[in-house]
C-alpha positions in Angstrom: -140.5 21.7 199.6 -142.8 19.7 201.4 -142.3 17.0 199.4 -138.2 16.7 199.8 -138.9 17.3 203.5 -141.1 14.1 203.6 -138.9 12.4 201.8 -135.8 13.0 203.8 -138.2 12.1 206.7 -139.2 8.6 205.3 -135.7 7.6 204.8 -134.7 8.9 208.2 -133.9 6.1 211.1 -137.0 6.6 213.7 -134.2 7.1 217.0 -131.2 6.7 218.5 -131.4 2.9 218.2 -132.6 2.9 214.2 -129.6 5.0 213.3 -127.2 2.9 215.3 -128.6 -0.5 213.9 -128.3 1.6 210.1 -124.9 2.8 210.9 -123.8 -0.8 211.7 -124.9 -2.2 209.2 -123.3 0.1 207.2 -120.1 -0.3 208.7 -120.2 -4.0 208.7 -121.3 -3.7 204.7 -117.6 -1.6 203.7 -115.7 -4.2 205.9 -117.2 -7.2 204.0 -116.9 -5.6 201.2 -112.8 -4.8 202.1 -112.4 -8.7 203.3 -114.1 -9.1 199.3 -111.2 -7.5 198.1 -108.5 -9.1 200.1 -109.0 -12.8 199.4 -105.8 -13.7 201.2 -107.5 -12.6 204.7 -110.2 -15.1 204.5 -107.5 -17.7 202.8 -104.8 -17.4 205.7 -108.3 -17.7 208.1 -109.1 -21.2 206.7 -105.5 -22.6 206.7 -104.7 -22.3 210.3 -107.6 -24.3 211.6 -107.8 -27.1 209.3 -104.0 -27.5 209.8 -105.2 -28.1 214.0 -108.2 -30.3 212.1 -105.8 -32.8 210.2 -102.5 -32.6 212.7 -104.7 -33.0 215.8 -106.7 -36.0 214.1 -103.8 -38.0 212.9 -100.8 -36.8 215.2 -102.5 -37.2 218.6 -105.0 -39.9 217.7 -104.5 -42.8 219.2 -102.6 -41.9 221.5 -105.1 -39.6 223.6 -107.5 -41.7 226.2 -111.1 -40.5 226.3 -113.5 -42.4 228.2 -110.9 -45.1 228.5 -110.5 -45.6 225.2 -107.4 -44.3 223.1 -109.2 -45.2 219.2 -108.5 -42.3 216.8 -112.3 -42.2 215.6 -113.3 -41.1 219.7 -110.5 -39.0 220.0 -111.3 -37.2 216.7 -114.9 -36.7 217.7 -114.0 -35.6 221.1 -111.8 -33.1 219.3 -113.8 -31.3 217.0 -115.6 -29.4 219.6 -112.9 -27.9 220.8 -111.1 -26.8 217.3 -114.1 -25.1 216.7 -114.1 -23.2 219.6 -110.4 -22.2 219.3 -111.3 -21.1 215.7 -113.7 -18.9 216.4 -111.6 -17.4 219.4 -108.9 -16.8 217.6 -110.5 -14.3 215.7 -110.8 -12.2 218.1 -106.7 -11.1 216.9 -108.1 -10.2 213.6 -110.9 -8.6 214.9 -108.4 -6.6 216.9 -105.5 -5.6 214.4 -108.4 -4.1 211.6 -109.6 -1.9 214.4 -105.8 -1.1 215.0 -105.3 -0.4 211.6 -108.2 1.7 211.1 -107.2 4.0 214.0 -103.4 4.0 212.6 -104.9 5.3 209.1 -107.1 7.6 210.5 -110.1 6.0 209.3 -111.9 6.2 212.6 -111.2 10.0 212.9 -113.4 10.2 209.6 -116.2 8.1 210.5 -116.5 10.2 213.4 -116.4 13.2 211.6 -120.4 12.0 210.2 -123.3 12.2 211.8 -123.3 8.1 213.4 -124.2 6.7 216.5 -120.6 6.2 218.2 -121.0 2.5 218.5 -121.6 1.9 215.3 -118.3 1.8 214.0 -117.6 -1.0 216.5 -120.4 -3.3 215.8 -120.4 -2.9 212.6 -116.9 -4.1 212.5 -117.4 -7.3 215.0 -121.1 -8.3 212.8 -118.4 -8.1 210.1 -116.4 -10.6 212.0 -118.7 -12.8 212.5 -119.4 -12.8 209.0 -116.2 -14.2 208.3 -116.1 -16.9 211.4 -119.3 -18.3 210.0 -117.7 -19.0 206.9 -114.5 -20.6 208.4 -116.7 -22.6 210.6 -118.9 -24.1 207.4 -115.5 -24.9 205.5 -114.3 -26.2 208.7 -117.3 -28.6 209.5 -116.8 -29.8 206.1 -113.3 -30.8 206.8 -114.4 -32.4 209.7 -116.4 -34.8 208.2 -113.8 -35.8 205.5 -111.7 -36.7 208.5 -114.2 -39.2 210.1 -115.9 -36.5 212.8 -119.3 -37.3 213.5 -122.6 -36.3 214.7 -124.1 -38.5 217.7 -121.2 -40.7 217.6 -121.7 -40.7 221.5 -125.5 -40.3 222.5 -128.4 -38.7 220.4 -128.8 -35.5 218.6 -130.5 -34.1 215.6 -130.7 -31.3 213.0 -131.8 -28.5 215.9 -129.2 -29.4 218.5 -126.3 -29.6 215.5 -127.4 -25.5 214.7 -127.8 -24.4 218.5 -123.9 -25.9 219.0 -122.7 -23.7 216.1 -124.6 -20.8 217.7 -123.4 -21.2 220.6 -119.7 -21.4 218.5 -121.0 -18.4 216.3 -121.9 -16.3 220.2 -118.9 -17.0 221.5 -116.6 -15.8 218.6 -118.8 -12.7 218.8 -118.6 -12.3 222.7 -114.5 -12.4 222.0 -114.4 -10.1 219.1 -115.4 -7.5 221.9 -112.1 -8.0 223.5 -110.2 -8.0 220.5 -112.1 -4.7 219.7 -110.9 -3.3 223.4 -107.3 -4.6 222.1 -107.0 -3.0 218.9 -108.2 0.0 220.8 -105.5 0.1 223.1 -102.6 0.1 221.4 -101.0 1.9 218.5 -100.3 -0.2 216.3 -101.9 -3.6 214.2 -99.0 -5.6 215.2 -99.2 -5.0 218.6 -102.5 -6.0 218.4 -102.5 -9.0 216.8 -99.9 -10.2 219.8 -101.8 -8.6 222.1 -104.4 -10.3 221.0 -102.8 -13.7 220.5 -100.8 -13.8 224.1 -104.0 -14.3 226.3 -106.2 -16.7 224.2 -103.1 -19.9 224.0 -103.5 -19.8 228.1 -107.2 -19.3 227.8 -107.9 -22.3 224.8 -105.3 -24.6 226.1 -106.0 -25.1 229.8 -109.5 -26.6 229.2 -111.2 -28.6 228.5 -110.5 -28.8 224.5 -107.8 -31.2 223.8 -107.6 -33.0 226.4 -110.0 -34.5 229.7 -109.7 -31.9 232.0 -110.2 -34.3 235.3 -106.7 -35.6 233.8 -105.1 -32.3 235.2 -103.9 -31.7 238.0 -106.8 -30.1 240.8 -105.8 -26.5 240.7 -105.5 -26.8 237.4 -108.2 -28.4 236.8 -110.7 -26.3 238.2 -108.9 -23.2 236.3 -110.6 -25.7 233.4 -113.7 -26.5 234.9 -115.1 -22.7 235.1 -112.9 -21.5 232.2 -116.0 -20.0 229.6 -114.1 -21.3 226.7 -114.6 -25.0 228.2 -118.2 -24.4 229.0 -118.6 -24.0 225.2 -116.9 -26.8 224.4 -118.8 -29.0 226.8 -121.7 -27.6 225.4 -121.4 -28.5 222.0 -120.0 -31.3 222.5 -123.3 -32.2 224.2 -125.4 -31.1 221.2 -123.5 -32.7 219.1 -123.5 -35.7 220.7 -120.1 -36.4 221.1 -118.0 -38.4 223.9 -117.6 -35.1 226.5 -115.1 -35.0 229.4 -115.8 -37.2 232.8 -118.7 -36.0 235.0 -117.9 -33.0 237.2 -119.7 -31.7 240.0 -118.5 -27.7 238.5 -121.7 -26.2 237.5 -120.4 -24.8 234.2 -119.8 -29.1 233.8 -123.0 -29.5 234.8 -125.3 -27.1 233.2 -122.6 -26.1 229.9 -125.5 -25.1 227.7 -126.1 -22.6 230.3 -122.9 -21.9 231.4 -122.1 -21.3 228.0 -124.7 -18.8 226.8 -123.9 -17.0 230.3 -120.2 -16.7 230.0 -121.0 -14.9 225.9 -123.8 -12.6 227.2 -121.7 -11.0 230.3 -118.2 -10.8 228.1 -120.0 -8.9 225.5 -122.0 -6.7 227.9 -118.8 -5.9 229.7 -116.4 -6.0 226.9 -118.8 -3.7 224.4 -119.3 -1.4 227.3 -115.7 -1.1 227.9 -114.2 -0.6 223.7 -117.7 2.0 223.4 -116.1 3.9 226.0 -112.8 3.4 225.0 -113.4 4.9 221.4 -114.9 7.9 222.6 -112.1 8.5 224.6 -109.2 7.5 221.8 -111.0 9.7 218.9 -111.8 12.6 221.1 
């Protein structure tokens, strides 16, 4: 008896936070192994953004002026920074709709029937996210390259600056997976939250700082742009990558976007996990 009783001991979590990092990991582990199953998911994720890759390159190249030039190659460069970003924000409808889904199916009622932490089902389902994002973002950079984008095209840069830009990328996808996970939360069904989840981010990747100089824009507008987190991002990587980056702006996200950047991801997913935690109790109770 002793024996079992030790044994069930060892393979116990030591607290509250063992059992909720187990538990997420867990969760995270059947949803990667779910997206295994469903090729087409991860498929449809790769097709949108290398359709902005190769549309954006060759459509509006040339014809965009950054830094007073209007050449393709600085456009393209200038570009990539912000596709990223949008990629890795637009997850956040997916990230809503499977937690829609689950609830429709019931799925949540039964993993809060066992003995988890409450949050678990949550993070386990955003780490599973990110999973996926980091994927999209490798097949993505790869596409980049084929279409002339380039590393310290604008200023210096090396190997350790390349990896902080995509983690910055890889934090912010995270931080907005939160709000998709508040999203899917909400409503009742995975359609509504995929619109839901799609209505906000156009406004949100479009007036910045992405596609376009935002100094360009009109002043309102423009400092909508300037303090906008997405754009803080994009300046940032931009930054590390060493790419051409939008004219010099005396906003401090502009001015400090590393910063600004890692900032912005921290406070969205200490508010937004805070807010879909006590959301879930709420909806399963």
């Amino acid at each position: 008896m002793s024996t079992a009783t030790d044994a069930v001991r060892s393979t116990a979590p030591a607290g509250p936070l063992g059992q909720s990092v187990r538990d997420s990991l867990v969760v995270a582990k059947r949803n990667l192994i779910r997206m295994s199953r469903i090729p087409e998911m991860v498929i449809f994720g790769l097709i949108q953004p290398i359709m902005f890759v190769v549309l954006f390159s060759y459509v509006f190249g040339g014809s965009m002026q950054i830094g007073g030039s209007t050449s393709s190659t600085d456009y393209r460069n200038f570009l990539m920074a912000g596709i990223f970003a949008q990629t890795v924000t637009f997850a956040t409808a997916g990230a809503g709709a499977g937690i829609a889904d689950d609830m429709h199916k019931g799925l949540i009622d039964r993993f809060r029937s066992l003995p988890m932490a409450r949050g678990a089902v949550l993070t386990g389902r955003t780490l599973a996210d990110l999973v996926q994002t980091a994927l999209t973002l490798l097949v993505l950079a790869v596409v980049a390259l084929l279409v002339g984008w380039r590393v310290g095209s604008d200023g210096d840069t090396n190997i350790g600056k390349v990896l902080g830009a995509f983690g910055l990328l890889l934090l912010l996808g995270y931080a907005f997976t939160w709000i998709g996970a508040l999203i899917g939360l909400s409503v009742r069904t995975p359609e509504a939250a995929t619109s839901g989840g799609l209505i906000w981010l156009f406004p949100v990747t479009f007036i910045s700082n992405a596609f376009v100089d935002s100094s360009n824009m009109t002043p309102w507008l423009r400092h909508i742009a300037e303090w906008n987190p997405f754009s803080a991002t994009v300046q940032a990587c931009r930054k590390l990558f060493g790419n051409p980056g939008v004219s010099p702006s005396d906003a401090w996200p502009m001015a400090h976007p590393v910063w600004a950047s890692l900032i912005y991801s921290v406070l969205i997913v200490l508010v937004f996990r805070t807010l879909a935690v006590r959301k879930y109790r709420s909806a399963t109770v």
